[in-house]
N, C-alpha and C positions, 0 to 999 in steps of 0.2 A: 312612809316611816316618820314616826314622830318622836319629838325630845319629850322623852318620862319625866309629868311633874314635877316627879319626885325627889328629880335628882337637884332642882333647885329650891331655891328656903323660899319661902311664902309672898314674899315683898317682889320676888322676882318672876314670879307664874305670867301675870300679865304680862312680861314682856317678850317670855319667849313665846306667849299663846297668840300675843296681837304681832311682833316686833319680828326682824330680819334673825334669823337665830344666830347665834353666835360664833358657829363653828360650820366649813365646808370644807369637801375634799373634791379631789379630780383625780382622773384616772392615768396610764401609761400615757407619754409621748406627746399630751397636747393639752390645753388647757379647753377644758370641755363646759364647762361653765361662764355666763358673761359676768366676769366681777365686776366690769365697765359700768354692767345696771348698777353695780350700788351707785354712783357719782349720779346716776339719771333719777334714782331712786330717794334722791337726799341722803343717803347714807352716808356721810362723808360728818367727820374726817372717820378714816380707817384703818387698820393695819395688819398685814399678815404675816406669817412665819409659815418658812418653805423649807422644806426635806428633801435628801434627793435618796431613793439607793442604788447599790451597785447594779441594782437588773432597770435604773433608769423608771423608777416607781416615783409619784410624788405625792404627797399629801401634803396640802396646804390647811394649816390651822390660821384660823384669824377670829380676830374681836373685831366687831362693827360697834361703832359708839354711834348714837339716835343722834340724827345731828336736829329732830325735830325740837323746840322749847318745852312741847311736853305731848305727854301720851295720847291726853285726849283729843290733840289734833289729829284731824283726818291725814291716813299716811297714802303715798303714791303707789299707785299701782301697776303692775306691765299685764296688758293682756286681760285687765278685769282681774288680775291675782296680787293676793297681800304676797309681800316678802314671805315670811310661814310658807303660804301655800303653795309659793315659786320654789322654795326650797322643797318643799314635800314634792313635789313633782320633779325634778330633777334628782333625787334619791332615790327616789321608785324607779326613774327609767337609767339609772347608772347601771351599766354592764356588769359592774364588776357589784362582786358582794360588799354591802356594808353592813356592819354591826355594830351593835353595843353589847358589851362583857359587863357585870356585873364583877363586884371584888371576889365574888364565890363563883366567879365562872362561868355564870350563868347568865344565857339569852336575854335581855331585855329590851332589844329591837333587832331586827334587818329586813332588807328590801330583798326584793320578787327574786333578783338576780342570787341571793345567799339563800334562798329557800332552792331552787333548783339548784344550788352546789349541794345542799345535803340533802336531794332528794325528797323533802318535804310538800306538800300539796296547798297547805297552809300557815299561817304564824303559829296559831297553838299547836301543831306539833313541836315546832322548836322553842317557842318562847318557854324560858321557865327551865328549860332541860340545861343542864351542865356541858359545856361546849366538850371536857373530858371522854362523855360518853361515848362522843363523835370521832374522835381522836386514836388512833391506831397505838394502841399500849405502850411499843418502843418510844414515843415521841411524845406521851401526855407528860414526863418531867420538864421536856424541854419546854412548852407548851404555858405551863406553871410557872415556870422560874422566869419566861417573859412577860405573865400577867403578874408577877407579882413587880418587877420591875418600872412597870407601865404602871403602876399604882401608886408608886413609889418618885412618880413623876418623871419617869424616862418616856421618850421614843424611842421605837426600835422595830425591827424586822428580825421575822420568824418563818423558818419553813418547816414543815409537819405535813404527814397525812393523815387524811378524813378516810370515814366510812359514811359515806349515805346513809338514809335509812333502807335502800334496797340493796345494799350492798356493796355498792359501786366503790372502789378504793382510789383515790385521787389524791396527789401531792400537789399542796396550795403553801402560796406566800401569802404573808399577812404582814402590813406594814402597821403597827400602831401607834395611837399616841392618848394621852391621860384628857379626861375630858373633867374641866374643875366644874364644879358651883357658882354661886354668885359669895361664898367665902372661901374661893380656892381652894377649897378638897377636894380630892379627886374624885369623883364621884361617878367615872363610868373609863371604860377603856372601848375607845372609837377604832372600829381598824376597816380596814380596805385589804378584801382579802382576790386573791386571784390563781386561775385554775393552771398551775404551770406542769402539768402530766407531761403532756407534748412535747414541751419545751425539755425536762429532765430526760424523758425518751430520747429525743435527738443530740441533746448534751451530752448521753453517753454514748451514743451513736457514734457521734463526734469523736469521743475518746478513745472506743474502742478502736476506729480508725486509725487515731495518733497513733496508739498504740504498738496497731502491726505495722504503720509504717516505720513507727521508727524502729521496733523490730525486725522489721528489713534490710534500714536503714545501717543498725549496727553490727546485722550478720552479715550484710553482702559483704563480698572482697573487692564490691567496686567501690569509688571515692563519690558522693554525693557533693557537688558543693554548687558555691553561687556568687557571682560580684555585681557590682551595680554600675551604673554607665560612668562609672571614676575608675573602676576594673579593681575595685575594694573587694577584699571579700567579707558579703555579711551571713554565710552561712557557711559552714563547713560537716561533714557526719564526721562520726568518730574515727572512720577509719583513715584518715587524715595521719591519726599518731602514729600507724602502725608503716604508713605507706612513705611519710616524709619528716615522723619524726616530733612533728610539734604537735602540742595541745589542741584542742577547736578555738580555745579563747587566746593562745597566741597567733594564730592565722586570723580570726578576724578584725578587722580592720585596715591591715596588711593590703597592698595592693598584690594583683598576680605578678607587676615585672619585679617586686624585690622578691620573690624566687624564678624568676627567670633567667636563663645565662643573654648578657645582654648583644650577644650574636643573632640570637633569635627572636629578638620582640619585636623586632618590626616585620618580620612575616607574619607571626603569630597573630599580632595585633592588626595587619593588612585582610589576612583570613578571617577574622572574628570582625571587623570593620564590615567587609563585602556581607557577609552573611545578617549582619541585622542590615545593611540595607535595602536585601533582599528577601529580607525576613524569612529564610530561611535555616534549617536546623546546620547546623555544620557537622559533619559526618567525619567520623575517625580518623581524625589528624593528628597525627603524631606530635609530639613536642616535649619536653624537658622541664622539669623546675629543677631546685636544688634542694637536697635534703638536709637536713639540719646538720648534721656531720658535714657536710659541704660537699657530698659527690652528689653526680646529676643522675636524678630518676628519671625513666623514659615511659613515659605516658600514650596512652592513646583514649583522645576524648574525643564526646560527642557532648553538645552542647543547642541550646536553642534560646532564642535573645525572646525577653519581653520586652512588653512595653506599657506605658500608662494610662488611661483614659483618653487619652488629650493624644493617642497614636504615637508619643516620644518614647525614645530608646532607654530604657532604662535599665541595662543590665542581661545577661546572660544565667542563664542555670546549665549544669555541666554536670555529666558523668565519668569517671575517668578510670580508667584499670594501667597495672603497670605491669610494662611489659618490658619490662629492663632485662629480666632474664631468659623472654623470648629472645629477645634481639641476641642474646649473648649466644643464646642456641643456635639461631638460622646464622650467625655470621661464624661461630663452630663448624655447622654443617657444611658453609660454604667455603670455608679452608678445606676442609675435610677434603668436599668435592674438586677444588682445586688441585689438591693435593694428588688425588686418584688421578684427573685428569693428564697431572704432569707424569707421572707414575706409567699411567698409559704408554704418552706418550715416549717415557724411555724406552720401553718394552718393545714399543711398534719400532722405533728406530735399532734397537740391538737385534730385533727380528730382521728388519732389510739388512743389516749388518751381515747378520747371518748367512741370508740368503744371496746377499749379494760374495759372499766370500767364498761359497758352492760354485756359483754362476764364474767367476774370475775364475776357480780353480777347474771349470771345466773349457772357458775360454784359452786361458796356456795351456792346456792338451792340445784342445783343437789347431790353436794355430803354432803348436812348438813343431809339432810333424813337418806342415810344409818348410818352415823357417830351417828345421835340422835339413831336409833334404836341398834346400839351398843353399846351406852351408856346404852340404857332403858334394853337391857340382861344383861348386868355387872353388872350390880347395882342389878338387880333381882336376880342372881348368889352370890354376896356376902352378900346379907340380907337372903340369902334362908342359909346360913356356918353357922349355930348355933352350936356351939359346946353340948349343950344341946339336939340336935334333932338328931337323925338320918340320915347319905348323905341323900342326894334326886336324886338319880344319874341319874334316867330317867329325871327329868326335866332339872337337869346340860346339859344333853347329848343334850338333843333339845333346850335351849339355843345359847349352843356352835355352834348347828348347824347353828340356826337362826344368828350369830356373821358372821360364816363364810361366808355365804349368802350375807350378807351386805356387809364385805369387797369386794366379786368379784364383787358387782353390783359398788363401788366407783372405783375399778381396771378399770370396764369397759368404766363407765364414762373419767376416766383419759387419758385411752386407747384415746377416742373419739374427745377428746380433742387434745392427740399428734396429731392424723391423719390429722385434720385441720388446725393447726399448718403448718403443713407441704405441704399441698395446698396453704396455704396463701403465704408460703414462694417461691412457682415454679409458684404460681400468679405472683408477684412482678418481678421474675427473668424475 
């Protein structure tokens, strides 16, 4: 790639046809060109001016001033190459596209690498054609209003898409900047163009990701959040507002124990301790913060600690659901159940009640019999003592006997009763 005559006035040919030309660029990320050779090269003194863009693009413009006394001295060479022909070699093998814009938009240089972005075999299919042609309809304004800019003596960065000449559609950035004369006009627009298809592919990639995630993020009913190894929190999802009340940008910053009840931060903080020690996730532990209104929500989070490069603890990520109004259920349920249980038990005990008040009322039968007919000899026994009569000792005697009779028949009754007693009770066990 060579600098067009034309674009300088006459008195100045000879130097850019013998001399170090006046203007280089370099590509992403590294400086790809030895500028060091100019100082090897006598080039010196020198100076250049450096760009930077957001995607980390550089183009470096510079004036080299001849530090020789005059032209017709033999200049230094690297490699058997004048400066010119070190610069032409180095343009030609730049990766990325270079060109020259003419003010009507039109081609009047680029290297190997800008001919296979648009698909060309050779310079004169592109030299001479109007860069517009190339240019995908929506984007030839935008395209213009930068070349006209860059004419006007700005730098600046453009993104557009091209059409090859076979078709192929590609979205490229172009960094430019105004290229003057030897009387400061602008006389060409230099740009450093690059194929970022891939790049925009994956950049929406990217986005569409964000997207669902944070679409999940603000549908789920669970709390997404996050604190760093000061237990700050620097991220919180939206459902934060609905769960405790504050905003995402009044919780972050906020450490987790000013919503914690301070009863519970040193388990909390003892559990969340052990678990990045053991760099392990921590599994559904319950715990409490306080909600803006000041009553305590009850949480069940699951959480797993990161860390940085360098293996240091730096913070936790955490998911959380509230389970304030389970607990309010199962500790319901379990009045409930207690409730029944006592209930039961009344029921069982007015049932022995019951049953044992049958059992009593069948026990006085059985033993009022013998007891009445012990009563009916006694009596018969003391109304038979008349001191006026004579004993009656045979009657006494079979009295007494009929007495003792009665008592073993209530012995045996009582007997019958222990025994049952005593079933009832290896029943129950």
């Amino acid at each position: 790639m060579r600098i067009p005559k034309r674009i300088a006035l006459p008195d100045q040919v000879l130097r850019l046809d013998n001399g170090w030309p006046h203007w280089y660029a370099v590509g992403r990320g590294s400086i790809r060109w030895a500028f060091c050779l100019g100082v090897g090269l006598g080039l010196i003194p020198w100076a250049t001016c450096v760009a930077e863009s957001q995607q980390g693009w550089w183009l470096l413009l510079g004036s080299l001033l001849m530090a020789a006394a005059s032209a017709r001295e033999p200049q230094p060479r690297l490699g058997g190459l004048s400066p010119s022909d070190l610069y032409q070699r180095i343009v030609e093998t730049e990766p990325e596209c270079v060109k020259l814009l003419g003010p009507d938009g039109r081609f009047l240089d680029i290297n190997p690498a800008g001919l296979a972005m648009f698909e060309a075999e050779s310079r004169g299919q592109i030299l001479g054609r109007v860069v517009w042609d190339l240019v995908v309809p929506e984007h030839r304004n935008r395209l213009q209003e930068h070349l006209s800019r860059v004419f006007q003596g700005e730098s600046g960065e453009v993104e557009f898409e091209i059409v090859g000449l076979r078709g192929t559609r590609r979205a490229v950035q172009s960094r430019s900047a105004p290229l003057r004369d030897a009387s400061g006009r602008v006389a060409a627009l230099l740009g450093i163009t690059r194929d970022v298809t891939e790049i925009q592919r994956a950049q929406q990639t990217l986005r569409e990701s964000e997207e669902r995630f944070r679409s999940l993020l603000e549908s789920t009913s669970d709390w997404v959040w996050e604190v760093n190894e000061r237990w700050e929190f620097t991220y919180t999802s939206p459902r934060v507002e609905t769960l405790l009340g504050f905003a995402p940008a009044e919780i972050v910053g906020r450490t987790l124990w000013d919503l914690s009840p301070a009863v519970e931060k040193e388990a909390v903080q003892q559990r969340l301790s052990r678990g990045a020690v053991r760099q392990r996730a921590v599994q559904c532990f319950e715990h409490r913060l306080r909600h803006k209104d000041g009553r305590l929500v009850c949480l069940e989070t699951t959480g797993v600690a990161h860390f940085d490069p360098a293996g240091r603890f730096s913070g936790y990520r955490f998911i959380s659901r509230d389970i304030t109004e389970r607990n309010r259920v199962q500790e319901l349920l379990q009045r409930t159940e207690e409730q029944q249980r006592q209930r039961r038990r009344e029921l069982e005990h007015l049932a022995r009640l019951s049953a044992m008040g049958a059992l009593l009322a069948g026990i006085a039968h059985e033993v009022n019999q013998p007891l009445h007919a012990i009563k009916n000899y006694a009596e018969a026994m003391l109304a038979s003592m008349d001191p006026a009569r004579p004993p009656q000792l045979d009657k006494w005697a079979d009295w007494a006997a009929h007495i003792a009779a009665q008592v073993e028949r209530a012995g045996e009754i009582l007997k019958r009763l222990q025994a049952f007693s005593r079933n009832r009770e290896l029943q129950s066990v």
